[in-house]
PATI-202519 format. One line per field, with one value per atom (N, C-alpha, C, CB): atom name; residue number from 1; x, y, z. Coordinates in steps of 0.05 Angstrom, whole numbers, plus 5000, padded with zeros to 4 digits. Glycine has a CB too. Example, Ala and Ser with C-alpha at 12.3 -4.5 7.8 and 13.67 -1.06 7.14 Angstrom:
BEGIN
name (N_CA_C_CB_N_CA_C_CB)
resi (1_1_1_1_2_2_2_2)
x (5264_5246_5264_5226_5257_5273_5258_5282)
y (4886_4910_4934_4911_4955_4979_5001_4988)
z (5156_5156_5156_5181_5142_5143_5157_5114)
//
This chain:
BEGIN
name (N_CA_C_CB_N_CA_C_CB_N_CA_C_CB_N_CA_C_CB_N_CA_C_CB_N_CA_C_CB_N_CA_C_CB_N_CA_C_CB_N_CA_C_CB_N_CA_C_CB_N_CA_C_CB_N_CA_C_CB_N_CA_C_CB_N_CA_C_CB_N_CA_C_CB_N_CA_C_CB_N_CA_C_CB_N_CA_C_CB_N_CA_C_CB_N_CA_C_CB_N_CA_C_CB_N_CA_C_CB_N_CA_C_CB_N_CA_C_CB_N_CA_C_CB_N_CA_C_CB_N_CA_C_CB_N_CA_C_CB_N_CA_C_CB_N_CA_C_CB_N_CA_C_CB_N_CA_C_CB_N_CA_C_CB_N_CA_C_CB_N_CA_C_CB_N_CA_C_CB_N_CA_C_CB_N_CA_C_CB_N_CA_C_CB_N_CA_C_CB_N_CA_C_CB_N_CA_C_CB_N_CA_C_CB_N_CA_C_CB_N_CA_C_CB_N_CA_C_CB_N_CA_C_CB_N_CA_C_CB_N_CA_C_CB_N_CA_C_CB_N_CA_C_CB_N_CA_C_CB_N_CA_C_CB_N_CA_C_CB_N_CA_C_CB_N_CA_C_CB_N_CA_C_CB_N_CA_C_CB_N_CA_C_CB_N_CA_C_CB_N_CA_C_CB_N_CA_C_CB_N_CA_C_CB_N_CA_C_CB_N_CA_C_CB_N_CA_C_CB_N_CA_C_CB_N_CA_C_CB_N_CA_C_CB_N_CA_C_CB_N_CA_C_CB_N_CA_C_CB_N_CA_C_CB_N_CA_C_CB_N_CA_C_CB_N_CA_C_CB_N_CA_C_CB_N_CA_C_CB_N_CA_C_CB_N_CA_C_CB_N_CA_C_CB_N_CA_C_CB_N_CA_C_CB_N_CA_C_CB_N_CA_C_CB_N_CA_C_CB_N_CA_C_CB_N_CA_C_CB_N_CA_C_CB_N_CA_C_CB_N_CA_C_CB_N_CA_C_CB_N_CA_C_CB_N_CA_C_CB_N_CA_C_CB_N_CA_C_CB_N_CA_C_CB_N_CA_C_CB_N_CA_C_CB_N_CA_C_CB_N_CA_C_CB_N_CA_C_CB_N_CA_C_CB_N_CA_C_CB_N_CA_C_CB_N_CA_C_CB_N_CA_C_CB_N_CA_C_CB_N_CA_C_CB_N_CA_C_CB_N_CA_C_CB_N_CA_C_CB_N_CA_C_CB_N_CA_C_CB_N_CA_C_CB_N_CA_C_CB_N_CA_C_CB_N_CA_C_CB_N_CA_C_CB_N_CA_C_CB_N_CA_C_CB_N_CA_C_CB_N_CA_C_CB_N_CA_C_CB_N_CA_C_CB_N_CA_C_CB_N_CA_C_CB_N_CA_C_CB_N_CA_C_CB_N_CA_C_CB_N_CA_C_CB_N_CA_C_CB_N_CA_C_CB_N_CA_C_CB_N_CA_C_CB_N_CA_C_CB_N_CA_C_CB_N_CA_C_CB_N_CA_C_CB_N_CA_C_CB_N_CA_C_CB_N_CA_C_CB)
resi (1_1_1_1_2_2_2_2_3_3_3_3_4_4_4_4_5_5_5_5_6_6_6_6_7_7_7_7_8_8_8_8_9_9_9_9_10_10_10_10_11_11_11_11_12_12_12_12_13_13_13_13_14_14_14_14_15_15_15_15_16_16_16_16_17_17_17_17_18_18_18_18_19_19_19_19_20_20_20_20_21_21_21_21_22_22_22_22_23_23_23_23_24_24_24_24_25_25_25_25_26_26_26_26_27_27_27_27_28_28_28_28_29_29_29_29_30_30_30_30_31_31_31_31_32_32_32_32_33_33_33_33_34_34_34_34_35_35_35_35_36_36_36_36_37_37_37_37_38_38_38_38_39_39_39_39_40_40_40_40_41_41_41_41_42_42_42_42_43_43_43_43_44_44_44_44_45_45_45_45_46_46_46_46_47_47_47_47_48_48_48_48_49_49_49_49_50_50_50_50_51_51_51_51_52_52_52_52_53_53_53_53_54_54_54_54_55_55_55_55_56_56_56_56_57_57_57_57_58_58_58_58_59_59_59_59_60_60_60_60_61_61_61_61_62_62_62_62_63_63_63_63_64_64_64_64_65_65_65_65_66_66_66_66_67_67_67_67_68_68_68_68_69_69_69_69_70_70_70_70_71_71_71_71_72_72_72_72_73_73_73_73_74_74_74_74_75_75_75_75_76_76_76_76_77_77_77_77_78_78_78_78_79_79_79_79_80_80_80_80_81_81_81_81_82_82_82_82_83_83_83_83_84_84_84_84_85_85_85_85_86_86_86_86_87_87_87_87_88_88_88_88_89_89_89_89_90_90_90_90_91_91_91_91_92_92_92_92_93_93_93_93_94_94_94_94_95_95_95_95_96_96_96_96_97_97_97_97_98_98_98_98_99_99_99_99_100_100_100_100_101_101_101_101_102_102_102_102_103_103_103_103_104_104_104_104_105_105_105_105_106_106_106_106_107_107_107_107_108_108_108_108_109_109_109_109_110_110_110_110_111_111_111_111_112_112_112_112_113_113_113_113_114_114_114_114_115_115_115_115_116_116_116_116_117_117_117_117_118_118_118_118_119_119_119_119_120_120_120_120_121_121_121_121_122_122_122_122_123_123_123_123_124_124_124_124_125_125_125_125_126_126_126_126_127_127_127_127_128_128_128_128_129_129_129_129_130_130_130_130_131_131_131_131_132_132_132_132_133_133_133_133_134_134_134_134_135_135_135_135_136_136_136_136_137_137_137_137_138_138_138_138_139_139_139_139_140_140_140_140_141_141_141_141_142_142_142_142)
x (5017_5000_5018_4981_5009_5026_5005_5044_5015_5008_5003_5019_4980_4976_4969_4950_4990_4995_4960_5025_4940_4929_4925_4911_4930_4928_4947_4897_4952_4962_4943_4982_4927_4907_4919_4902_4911_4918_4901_4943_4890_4866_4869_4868_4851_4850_4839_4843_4843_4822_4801_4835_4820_4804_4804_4815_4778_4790_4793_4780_4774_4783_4819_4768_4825_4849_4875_4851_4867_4891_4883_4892_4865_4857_4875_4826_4869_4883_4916_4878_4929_4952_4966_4955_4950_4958_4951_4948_4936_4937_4958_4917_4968_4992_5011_5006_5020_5035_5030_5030_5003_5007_4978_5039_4977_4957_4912_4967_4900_4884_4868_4885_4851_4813_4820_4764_4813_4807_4781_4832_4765_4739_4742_4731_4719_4709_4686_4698_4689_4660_4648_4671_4627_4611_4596_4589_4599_4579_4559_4597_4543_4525_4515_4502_4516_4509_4538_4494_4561_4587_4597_4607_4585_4597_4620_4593_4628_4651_4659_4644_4689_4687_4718_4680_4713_4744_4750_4740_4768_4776_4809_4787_4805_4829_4842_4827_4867_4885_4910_4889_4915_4943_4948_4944_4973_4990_4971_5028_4961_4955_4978_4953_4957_4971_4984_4994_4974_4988_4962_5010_4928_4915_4913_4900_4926_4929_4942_4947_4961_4977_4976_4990_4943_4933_4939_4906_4935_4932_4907_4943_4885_4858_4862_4839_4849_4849_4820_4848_4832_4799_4792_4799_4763_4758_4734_4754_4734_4703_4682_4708_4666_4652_4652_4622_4650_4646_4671_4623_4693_4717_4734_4714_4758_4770_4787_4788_4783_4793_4824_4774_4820_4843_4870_4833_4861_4886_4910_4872_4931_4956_4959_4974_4984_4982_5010_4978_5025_5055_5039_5085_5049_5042_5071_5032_5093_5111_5123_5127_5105_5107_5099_5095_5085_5083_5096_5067_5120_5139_5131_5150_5128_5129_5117_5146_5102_5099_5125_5076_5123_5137_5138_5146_5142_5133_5160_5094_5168_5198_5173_5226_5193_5182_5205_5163_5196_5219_5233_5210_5225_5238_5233_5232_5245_5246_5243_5262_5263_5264_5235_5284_5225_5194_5175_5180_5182_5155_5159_5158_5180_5185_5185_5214_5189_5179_5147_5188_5128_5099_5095_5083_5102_5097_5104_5121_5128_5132_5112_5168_5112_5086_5065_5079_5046_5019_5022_5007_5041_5040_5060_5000_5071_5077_5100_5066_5114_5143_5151_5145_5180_5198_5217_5211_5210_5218_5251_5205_5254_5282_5286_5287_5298_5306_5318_5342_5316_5333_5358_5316_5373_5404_5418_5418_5415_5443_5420_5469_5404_5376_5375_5389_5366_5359_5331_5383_5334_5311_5304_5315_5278_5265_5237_5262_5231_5209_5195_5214_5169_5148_5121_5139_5110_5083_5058_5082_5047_5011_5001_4994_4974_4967_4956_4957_4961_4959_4982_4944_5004_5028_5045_5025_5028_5036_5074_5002_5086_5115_5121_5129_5124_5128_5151_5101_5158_5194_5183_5220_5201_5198_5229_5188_5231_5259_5258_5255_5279_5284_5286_5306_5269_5281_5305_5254_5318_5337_5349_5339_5383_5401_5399_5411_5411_5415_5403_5436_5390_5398_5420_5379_5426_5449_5450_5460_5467_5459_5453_5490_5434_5434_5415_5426_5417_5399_5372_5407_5351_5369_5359_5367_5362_5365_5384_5363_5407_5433_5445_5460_5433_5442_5416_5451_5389_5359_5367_5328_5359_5363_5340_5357_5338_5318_5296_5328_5271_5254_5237_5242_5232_5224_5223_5205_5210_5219_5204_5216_5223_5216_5216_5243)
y (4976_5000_5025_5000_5041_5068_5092_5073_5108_5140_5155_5152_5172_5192_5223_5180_5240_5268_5277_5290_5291_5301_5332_5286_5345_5373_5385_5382_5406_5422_5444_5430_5437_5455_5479_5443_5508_5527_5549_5536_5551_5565_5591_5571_5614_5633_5650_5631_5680_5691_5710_5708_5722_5735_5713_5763_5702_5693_5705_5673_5723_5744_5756_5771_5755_5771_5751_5784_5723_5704_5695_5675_5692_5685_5698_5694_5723_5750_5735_5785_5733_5731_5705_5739_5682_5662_5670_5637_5684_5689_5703_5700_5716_5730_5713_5752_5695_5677_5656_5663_5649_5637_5620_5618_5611_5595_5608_5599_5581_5589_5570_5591_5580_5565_5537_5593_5515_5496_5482_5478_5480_5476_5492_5445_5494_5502_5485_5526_5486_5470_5497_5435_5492_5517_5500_5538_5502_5483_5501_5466_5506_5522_5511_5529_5481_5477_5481_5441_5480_5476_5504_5460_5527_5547_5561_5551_5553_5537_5547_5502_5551_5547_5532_5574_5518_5501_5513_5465_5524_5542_5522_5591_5507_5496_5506_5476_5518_5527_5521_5551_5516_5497_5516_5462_5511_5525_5515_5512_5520_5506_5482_5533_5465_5441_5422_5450_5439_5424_5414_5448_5412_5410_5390_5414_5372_5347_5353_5329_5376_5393_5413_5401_5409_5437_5451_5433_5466_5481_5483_5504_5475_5482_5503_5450_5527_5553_5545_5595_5542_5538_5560_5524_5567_5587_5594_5594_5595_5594_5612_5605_5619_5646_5665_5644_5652_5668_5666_5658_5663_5674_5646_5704_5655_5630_5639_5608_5641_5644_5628_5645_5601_5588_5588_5563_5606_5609_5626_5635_5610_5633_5653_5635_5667_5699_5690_5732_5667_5661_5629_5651_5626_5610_5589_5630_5591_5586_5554_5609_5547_5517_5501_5505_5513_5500_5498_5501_5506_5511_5527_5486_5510_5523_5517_5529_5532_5523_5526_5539_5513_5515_5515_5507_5538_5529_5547_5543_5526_5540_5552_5514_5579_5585_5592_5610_5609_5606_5626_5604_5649_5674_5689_5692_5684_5685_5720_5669_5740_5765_5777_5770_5762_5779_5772_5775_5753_5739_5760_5698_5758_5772_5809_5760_5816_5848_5845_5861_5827_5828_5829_5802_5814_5810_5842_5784_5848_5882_5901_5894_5893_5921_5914_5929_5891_5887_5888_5851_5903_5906_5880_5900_5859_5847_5842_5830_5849_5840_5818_5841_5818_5804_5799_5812_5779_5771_5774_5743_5751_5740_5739_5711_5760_5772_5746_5809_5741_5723_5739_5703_5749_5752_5736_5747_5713_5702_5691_5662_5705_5693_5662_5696_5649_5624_5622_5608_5632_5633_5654_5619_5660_5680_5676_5704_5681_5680_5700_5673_5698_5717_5705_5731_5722_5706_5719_5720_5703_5703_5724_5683_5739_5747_5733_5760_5702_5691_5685_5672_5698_5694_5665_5696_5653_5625_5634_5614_5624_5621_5613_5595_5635_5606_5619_5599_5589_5590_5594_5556_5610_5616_5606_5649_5592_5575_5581_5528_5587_5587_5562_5601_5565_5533_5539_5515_5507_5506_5516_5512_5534_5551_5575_5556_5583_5607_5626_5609_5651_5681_5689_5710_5706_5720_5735_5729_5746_5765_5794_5769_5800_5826_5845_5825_5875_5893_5899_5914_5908_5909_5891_5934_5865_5837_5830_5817_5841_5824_5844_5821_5870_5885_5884_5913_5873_5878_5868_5856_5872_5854_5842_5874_5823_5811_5826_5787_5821_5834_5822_5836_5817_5798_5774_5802_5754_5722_5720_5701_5686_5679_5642_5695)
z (5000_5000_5000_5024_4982_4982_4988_4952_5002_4993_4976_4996_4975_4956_4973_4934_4964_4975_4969_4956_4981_4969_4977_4966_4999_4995_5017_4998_5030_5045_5057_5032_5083_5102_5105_5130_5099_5119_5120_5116_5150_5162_5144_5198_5142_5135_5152_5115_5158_5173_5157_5196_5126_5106_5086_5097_5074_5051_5024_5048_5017_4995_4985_5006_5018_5020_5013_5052_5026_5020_4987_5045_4983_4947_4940_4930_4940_4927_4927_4952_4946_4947_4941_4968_4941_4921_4899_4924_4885_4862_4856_4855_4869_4853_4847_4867_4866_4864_4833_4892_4831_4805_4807_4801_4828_4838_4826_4878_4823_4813_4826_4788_4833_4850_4828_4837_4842_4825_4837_4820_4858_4869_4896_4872_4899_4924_4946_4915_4970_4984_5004_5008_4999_5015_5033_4997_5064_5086_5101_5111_5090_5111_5137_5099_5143_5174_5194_5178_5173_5187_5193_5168_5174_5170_5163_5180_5139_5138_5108_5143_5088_5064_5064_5047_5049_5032_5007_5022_5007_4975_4964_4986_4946_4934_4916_4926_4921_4894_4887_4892_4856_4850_4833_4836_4821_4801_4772_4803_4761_4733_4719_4710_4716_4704_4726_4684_4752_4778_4794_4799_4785_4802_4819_4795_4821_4830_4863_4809_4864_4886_4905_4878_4901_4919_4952_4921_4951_4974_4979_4975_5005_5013_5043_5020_5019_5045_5059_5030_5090_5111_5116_5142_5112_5114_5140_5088_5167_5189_5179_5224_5180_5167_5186_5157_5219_5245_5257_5263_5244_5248_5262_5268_5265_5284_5303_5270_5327_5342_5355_5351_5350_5351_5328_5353_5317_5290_5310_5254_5311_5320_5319_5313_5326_5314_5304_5339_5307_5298_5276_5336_5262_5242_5237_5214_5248_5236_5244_5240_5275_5270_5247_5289_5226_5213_5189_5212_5188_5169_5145_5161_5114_5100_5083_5097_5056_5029_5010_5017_4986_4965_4939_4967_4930_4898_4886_4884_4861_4840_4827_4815_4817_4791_4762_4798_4746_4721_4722_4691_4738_4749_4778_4730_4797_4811_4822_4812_4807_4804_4796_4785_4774_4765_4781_4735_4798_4817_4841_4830_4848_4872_4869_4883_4844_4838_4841_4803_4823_4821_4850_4806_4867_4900_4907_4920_4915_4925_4906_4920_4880_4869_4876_4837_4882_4899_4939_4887_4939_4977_4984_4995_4981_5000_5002_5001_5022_5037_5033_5064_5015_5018_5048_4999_5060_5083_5080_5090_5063_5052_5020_5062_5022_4977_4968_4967_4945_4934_4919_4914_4945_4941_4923_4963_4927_4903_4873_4922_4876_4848_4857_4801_4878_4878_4895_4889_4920_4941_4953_4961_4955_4974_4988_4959_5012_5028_5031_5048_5030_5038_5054_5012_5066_5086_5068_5129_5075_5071_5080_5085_5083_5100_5125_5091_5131_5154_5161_5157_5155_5162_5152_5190_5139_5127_5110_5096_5127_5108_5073_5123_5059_5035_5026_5005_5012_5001_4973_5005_4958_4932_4919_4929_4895_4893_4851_4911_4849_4821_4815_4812_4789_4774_4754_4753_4757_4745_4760_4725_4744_4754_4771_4739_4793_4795_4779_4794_4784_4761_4767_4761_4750_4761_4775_4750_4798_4824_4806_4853_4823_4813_4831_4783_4830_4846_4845_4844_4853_4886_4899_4907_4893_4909_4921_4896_4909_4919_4945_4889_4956_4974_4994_4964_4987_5005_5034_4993_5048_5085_5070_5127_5100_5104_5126_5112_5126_5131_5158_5108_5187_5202_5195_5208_5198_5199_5181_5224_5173_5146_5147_5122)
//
């Protein structure tokens, strides 16, 4: 008997707001479940051509109180992409902080608006270093 991966849970407290921000990332709704006795929404989103790999944002309708205010036991998401530099400019021109620049063009981190960690990783090679990535600090935890 083997395993089959099928999603990655992470609570939401807005869900409009986290949509929003996997979308920038690349990610796209691929179903949804709406529970009205549960009160409740399941929002699933993958990279296209990746639906098999989703992420399901939980969403309470009357809020959740047990959601952390630190997210970071739970390590991390991950997704390569083919440019690492234009992903991470689209991110800083829609509002969101680069935690950790990808200084040497390989890796960089940024949070959710639930603070969810994610690693962002070039595919393939290196880019080549360049500004102003290769001088950015890093920005609170990552």
């Amino acid at each position: 008997m083997s395993l089959k991966y099928l999603h990655t849970m992470v609570r939401v407290k807005d869900l409009e707001k986290s949509m929003a921000f996997y979308e920038l990332l690349g990610l796209k709704e691929t179903h949804r479940h709406e529970n009205e006795g549960g009160r409740f929404s399941l929002v699933f989103m993958a990279p296209p051509g990746q639906e098999d790999r989703p992420i399901e944002l939980t969403y309470n309708w009357d809020g959740d109180d047990e959601l952390p205010s630190d997210s970071r036991h739970f390590g991390h998401l991950a997704y390569e992409t083919p440019d690492i530099y234009a992903l991470c400019q689209k991110l800083m021109d829609n509002g969101v902080v680069i935690n950790r620049p990808p200084r040497e063009g390989r890796m960089a981190f940024v949070r959710s608006p639930d603070n969810i960690s994610v690693e962002l990783l070039q595919a393939g090679d290196n880019l080549a270093v360049a500004e102003p990535w290769a001088s950015m600090p890093n920005i609170g935890h990552w």
